[in-house]
N, C-alpha and C positions, 0 to 999 in steps of 0.2 A: 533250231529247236529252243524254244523258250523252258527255262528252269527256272525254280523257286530259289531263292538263295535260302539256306540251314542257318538257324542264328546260333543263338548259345543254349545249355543246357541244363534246368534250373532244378531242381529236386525240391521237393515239398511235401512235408509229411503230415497224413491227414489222421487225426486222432480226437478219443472221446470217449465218454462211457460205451459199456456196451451196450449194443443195441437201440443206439439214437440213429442208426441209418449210412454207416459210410461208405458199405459197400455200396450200397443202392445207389448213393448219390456218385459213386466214380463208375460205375456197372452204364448208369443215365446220362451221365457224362459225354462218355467216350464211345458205347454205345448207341445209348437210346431206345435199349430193347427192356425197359423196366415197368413193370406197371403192378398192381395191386393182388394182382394173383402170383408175384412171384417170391419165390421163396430163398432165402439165403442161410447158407452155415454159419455160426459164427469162423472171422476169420484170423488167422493166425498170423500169417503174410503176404503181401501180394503189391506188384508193382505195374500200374496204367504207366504208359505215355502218349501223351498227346501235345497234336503240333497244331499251335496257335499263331495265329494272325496277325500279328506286330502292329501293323498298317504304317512300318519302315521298310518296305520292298522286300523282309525277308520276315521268316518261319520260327518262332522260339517254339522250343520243347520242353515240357515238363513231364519229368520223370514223379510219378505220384502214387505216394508208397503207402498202402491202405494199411493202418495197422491192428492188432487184436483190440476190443475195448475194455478196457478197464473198469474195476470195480472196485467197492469201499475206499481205499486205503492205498490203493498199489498206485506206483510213478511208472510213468515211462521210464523203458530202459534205458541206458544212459547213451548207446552207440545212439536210439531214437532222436537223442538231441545233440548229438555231436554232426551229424550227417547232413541234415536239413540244410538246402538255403532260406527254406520260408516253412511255415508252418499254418496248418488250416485248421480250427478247433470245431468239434460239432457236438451240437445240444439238441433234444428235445424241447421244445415248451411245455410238454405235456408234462414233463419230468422236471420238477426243481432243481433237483439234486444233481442230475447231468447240467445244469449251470453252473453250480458250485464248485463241481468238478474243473470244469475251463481255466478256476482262477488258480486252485494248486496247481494244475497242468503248467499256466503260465510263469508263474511263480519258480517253478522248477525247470521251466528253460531259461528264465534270465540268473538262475544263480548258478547255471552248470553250461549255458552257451558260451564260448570265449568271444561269438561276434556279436556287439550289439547294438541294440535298434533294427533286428533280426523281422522282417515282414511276418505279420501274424494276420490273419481274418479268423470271424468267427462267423458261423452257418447254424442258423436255426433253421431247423427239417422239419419243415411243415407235414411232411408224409406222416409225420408220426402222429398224425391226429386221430384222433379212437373214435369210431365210429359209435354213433349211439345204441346206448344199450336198450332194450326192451323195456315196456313198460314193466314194471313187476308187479304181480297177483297183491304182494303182501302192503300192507302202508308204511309208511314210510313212521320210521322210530324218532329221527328227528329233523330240524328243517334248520340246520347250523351248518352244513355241507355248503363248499363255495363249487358255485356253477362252473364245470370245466372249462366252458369257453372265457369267462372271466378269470379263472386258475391261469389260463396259458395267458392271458392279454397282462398280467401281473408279471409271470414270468419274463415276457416279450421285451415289455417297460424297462425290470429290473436288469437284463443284461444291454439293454441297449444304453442305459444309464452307466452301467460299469464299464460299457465296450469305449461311450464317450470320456469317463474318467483316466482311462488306459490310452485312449488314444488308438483302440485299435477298430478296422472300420468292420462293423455289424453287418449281414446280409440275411434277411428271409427268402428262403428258398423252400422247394419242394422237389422231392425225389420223382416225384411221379412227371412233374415239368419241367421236360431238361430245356428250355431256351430260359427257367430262373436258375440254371446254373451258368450262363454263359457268362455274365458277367464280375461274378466272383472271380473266377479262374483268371482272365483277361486283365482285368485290372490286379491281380496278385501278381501275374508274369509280365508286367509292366515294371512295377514295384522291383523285381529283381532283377531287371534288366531295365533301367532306364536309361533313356538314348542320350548320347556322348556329343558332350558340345565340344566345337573344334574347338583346338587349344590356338592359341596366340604365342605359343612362348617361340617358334622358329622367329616369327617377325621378332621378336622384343630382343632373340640374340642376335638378328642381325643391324639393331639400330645399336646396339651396346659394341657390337665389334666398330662399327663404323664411327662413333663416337670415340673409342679407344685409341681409333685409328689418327683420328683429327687432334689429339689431345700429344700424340708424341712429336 
């Protein structure tokens, strides 16, 4: 009977303002049963695992810990950043301000994480795009308003601009199409598991013993 070999087991905490989409996007994930009619509570706590493809003969798992979103002013708790092996950040484009958000978030896991150089991605949720509004009866008051779809491609710019200054790698995705979430996750659990090159040190002690040996 052929078996999958179990790798290792990576924890990842997914966080952001609220309601830029995180359930949805771990619900689409791990699921697949998400789509435009469906409805979410905001959420408190809640833990996915999923077993990923390595493409090294065995199965890594991540443990992916959806957490409540934040608003104005508040940090993640602090267990939130002691726990993590990696961290997934997620924004709206629609939303400025859930950008903004990402950089305190990060900020406050490099001054409070003791490991670092700690894997981080960051997910722009395309789902959260607003569907257009109606024309409206009244005329318009004034014509200074920036077009949404240029509002988010500014957005889009500016975090992919900070993701490069940080170093941490940017991904647009959508909640409603889960094969754009496959590759965020994959390459994150790569990240925290990268594969182990043989060591050399049994050969180098057995040329130093033999050496030792020729020397008395």
């Amino acid at each position: 009977m052929l078996t999958t070999k179990i790798g290792k087991v990576g924890k990842v905490l997914i966080c952001g303002m609220k309601g830029v989409g995180k359930t949805a996007l771990l619900e689409q994930l791990i699921y697949g049963n998400v789509s435009v009619e469906t409805e979410f509570h905001p959420t408190i706590e809640d833990i996915y695992v999923a077993s990923v493809d390595s493409g090294r003969g065995s199965r890594e798992i991540l443990r992916l810990h959806d957490s409540a979103g934040l608003q104005g002013k508040a940090q993640l708790p602090r267990h939130y950043i002691h726990f993590p092996d990696g961290f997934a950040l997620v924004y709206d484009p629609t939303d400025p301000s859930s950008l903004d958000m990402l950089a305190d978030i990060k900020q406050d896991i490099e001054r409070n994480k003791e490991k670092k150089d700690v894997p981080i991605i960051v997910l722009a949720n395309m789902r959260s795009k607003r569907r257009e509004a109606p024309p409206s009866i009244f005329p318009a008051q004034h014509t200074n308003s920036v077009n949404p779809a240029n509002q988010m491609e500014i957005v889009l710019n500016r975090a992919i601009a900070w993701c490069s200054r940080e170093r941490i790698k940017h991904y647009t995705v959508n909640a409603m199409e889960r094969p754009s979430l496959y590759d965020p996750f994959i390459n994150l659990c790569a990240r925290l598991h990268p594969p182990q090159t043989k060591s050399t040190f049994p050969q180098l002690r057995q040329v130093m013993q033999k050496t030792q040996k020729s020397d008395v």
